[in-house]
C-alpha positions, 0 to 999 in steps of 0.5 A: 568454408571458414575464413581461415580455410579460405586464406589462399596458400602460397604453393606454385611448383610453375611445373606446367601440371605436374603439381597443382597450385591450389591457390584461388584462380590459379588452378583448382577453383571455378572457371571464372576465378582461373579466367578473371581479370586478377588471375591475370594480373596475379599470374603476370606478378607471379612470374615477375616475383615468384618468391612472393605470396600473391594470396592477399591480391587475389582476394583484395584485388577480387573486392576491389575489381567487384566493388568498381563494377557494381558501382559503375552500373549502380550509379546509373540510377544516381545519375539519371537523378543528377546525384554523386553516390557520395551524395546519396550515400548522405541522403541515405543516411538521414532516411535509414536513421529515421532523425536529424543529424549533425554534420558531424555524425553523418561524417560518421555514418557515411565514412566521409571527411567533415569538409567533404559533408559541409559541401555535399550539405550545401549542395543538396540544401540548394537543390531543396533535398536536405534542410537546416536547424539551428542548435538553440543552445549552440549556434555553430551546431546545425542539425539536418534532415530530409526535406520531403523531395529529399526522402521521395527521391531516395525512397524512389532511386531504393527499389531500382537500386536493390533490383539491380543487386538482386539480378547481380547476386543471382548468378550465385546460389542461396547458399553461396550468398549466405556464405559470402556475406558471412565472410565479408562481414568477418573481414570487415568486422575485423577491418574496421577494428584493425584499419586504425593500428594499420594506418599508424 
């Protein structure tokens, strides 16, 4: 399957079978893509604005319904530890860069505003995860990395984490990992480029 051959069409005879609709969820796909929450959904707007492509919430509102699942269930490790996933999300960031970083740059690699880390940094130096360093040539720049606790932390929430995920993805096969990553990582590839001219 390619990105373009997976693009949803937009045929709907609404003839009770006399035609299909060959739309994901609507018809011809799996059991669970015709019996998902979105097909529901899908299905009510469609009777509401018949006229209307409802293909891009079928896949849009697909990510979106997966990502809140998983991270309902993911988070439970993160909360036993007493953290927020956008906190450990930042914690993440100091382990797998392996160096110090600004708070500038962790904004960056977390996808987070510079107001949101500054709080989230004084947090989680108060709780002794994450320590300080002054720029000896600018005083306003503060670099930042892990403090031992900090990185055994991450280092133990890792494993539960990625078990989850793995049990998660076995209801697919291989092969069907390996094709859906490719496809989100088109789409977010393109996302990531786009997402700005979009907002303008």
């Amino acid at each position: 399957m390619t990105a373009q051959n997976a693009r949803p069409t937009a045929r709907d005879t609404g003839t009770g079978g006399a035609a299909r609709d060959e739309r994901p969820g609507t018809g011809t796909g799996s059991d669970a893509a015709q019996h998902d929450t979105v097909a529901s959904v899908v299905r009510q707007w469609r009777a509401v604005h018949p006229e209307l492509d409802t293909g891009p919430m079928e896949v849009i509102g697909r990510i979106n319904r997966c990502a809140a699942l998983l991270q309902q269930a993911e988070d439970a490790p993160l909360r036993r530890a007493g953290l927020s996933r956008a906190e450990f999300d930042l914690l993440g960031a100091l382990r797998r860069t392996g160096h110090e970083l600004t708070p500038g740059e962790l904004a960056k690699e977390t996808f987070s505003s510079g107001a949101a880390v500054t709080k989230r940094i004084k947090q989680l130096t108060e709780r002794g995860l994450v320590e300080r360093r002054g720029d000896t040539r600018d005083r306003r720049v503060a670099h930042l990395r892990l403090t031992d606790t900090g990185r055994d932390l991450v280092d133990g929430i890792l494993p539960e984490q990625l078990a989850y995920e793995t049990a998660v993805l076995s209801v697919l096969a291989p092969e069907g990992q390996g094709e859906l990553a490719v496809l989100l990582a088109d789409l977010l590839s393109r996302l990531e480029g786009r997402m700005g001219a979009l907002r303008a």
